[in-house]
PLY file of the C-alpha trace (Angstrom):
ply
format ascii 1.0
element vertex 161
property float x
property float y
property float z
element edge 160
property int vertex1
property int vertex2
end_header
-29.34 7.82 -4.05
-28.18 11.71 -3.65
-25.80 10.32 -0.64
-23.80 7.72 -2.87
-23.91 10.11 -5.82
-22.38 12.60 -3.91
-20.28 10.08 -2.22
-18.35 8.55 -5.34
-18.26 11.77 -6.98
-16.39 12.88 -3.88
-13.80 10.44 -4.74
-13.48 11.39 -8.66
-13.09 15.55 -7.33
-10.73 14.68 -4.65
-8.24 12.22 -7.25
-8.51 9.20 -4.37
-8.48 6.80 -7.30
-4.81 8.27 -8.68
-3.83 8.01 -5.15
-5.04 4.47 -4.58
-3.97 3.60 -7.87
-0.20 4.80 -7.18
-0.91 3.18 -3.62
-1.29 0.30 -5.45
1.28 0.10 -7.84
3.85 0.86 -4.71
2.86 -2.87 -3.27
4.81 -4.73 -4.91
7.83 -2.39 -4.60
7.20 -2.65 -0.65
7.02 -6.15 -0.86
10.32 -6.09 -2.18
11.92 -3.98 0.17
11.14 -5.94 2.52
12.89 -9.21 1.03
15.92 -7.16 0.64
16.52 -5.68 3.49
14.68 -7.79 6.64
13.75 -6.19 9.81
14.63 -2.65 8.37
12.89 -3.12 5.04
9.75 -5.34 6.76
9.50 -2.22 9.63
9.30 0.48 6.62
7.06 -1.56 4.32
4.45 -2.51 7.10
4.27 1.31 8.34
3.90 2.90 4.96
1.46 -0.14 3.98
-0.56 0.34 7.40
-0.62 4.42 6.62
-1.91 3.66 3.28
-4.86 1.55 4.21
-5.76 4.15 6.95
-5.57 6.62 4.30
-8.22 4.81 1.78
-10.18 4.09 5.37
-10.57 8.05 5.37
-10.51 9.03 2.46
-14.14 7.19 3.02
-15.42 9.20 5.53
-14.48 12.22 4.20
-16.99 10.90 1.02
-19.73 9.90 3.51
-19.07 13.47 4.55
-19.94 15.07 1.08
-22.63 12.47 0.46
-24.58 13.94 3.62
-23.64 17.60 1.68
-25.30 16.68 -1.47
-28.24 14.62 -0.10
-28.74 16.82 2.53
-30.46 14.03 4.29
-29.04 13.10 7.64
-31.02 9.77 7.86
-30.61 9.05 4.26
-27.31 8.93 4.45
-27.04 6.73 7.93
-29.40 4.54 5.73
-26.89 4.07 2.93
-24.18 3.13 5.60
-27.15 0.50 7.51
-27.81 -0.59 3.48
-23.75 -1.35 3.11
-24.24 -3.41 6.60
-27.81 -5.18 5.80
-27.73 -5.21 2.14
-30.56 -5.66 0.04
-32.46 -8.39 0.30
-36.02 -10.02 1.71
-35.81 -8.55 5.22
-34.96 -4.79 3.97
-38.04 -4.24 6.06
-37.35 -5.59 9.44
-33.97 -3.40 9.95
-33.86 -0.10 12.66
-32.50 2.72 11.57
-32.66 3.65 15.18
-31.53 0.64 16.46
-28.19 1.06 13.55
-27.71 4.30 15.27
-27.90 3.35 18.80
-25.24 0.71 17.92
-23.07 2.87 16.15
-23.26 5.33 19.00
-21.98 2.49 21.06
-19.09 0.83 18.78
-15.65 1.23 20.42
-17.27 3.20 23.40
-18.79 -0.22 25.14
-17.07 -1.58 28.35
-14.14 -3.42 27.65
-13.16 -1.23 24.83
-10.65 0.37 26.52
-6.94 1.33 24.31
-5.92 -2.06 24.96
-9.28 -3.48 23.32
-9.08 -1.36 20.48
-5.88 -2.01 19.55
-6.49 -5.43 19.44
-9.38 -4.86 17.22
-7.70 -2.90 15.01
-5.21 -5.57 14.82
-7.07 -8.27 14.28
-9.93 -7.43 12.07
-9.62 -3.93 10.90
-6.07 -3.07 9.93
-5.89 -4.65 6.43
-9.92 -3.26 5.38
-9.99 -0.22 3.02
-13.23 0.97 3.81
-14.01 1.16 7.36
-16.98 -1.08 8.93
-19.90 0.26 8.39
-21.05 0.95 11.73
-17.95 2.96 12.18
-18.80 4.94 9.31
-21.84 5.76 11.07
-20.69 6.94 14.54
-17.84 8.82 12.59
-20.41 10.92 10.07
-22.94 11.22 13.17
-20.44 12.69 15.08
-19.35 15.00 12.67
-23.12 15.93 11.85
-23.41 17.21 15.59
-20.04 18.81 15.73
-21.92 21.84 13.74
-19.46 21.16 10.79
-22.56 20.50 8.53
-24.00 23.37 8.96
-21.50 25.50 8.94
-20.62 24.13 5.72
-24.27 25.00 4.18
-24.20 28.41 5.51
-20.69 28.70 3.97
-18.73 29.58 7.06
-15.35 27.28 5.83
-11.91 28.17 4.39
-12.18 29.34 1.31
-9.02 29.17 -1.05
0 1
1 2
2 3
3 4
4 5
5 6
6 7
7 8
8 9
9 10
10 11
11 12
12 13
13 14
14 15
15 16
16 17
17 18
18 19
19 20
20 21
21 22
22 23
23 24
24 25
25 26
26 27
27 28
28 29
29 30
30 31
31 32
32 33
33 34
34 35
35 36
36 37
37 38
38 39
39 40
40 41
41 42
42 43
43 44
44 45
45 46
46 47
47 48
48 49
49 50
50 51
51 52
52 53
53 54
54 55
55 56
56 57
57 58
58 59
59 60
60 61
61 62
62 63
63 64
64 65
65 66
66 67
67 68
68 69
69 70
70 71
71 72
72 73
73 74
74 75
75 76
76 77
77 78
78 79
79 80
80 81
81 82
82 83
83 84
84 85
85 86
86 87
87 88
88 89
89 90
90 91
91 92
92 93
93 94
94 95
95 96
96 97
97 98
98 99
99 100
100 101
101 102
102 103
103 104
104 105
105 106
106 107
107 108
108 109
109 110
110 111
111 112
112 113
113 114
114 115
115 116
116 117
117 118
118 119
119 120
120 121
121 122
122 123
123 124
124 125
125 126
126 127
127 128
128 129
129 130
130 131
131 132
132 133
133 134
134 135
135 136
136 137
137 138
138 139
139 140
140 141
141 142
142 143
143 144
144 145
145 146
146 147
147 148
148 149
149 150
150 151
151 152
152 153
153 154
154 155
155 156
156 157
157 158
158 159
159 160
């Protein structure tokens, strides 16, 4: 519970909901810059709509990110991203935390996933998702966990403004 505590109130300190919320409310305006000026207008609207999504996609790690700070909990928090991938039900049980990591240690790394295969990924499934999948939100706060970022963060060795 400490990781998705820490992990919403990470939005609320960081204003990703005014953000979103002005994201939002530009839709519409995009939309309609691209009906009044095609190619041009379509080209501008579909960049700044693609930056925004990657943005909210982000803006979600960098909460998984505090979620590990609060919990403090490495395998707590994996578990909360495995829980957003399994869900809740009957066979809570039967699912691998090590297995969820092994796979998430794998995702976009397996053969075949070369620049060209991840492009077409993002292209086809994950382009238009604001949070990312799960399992990427896994490799991406392991990885950070062994960069040494967490603990520098909990000795307090990080810019300080």
């Amino acid at each position: 519970m400490l990781h998705l505590f820490g992990h919403e109130l990470a939005h609320i300190k960081s204003g990703h909901m005014l953000y979103t919320m002005v994201g939002m409310l530009l839709l519409p305006l995009l939309r309609a810059l691209g009906r009044r000026l095609p190619i041009v207008g379509d080209v501008a609207a579909i960049s700044l709509l693609l930056a925004f999504y990657d943005w909210m996609r982000l803006s979600e790690v960098s909460c998984d990110r505090a979620g590990l700070l609060v919990s403090q909990n490495f395998d707590a928090s994996m578990m909360a991203n495995l829980r957003l991938t399994a869900g809740l039900s009957r066979f809570s049980d039967e699912v691998s935390l090590d297995a969820f990591r092994r796979q998430a240690r794998t995702y976009q790394d397996a053969p075949g996933m070369d620049n060209i295969g991840k492009v077409i990924l993002f292209f086809t499934e994950s382009w238009r998702f604001t949070h990312p999948m799960p399992v990427h939100r896994a490799q991406m706060l392991e990885k950070w966990y062994e960069s040494g970022a967490y603990e520098r963060i909990l000795r307090g060795d990080y810019p300080k403004v």
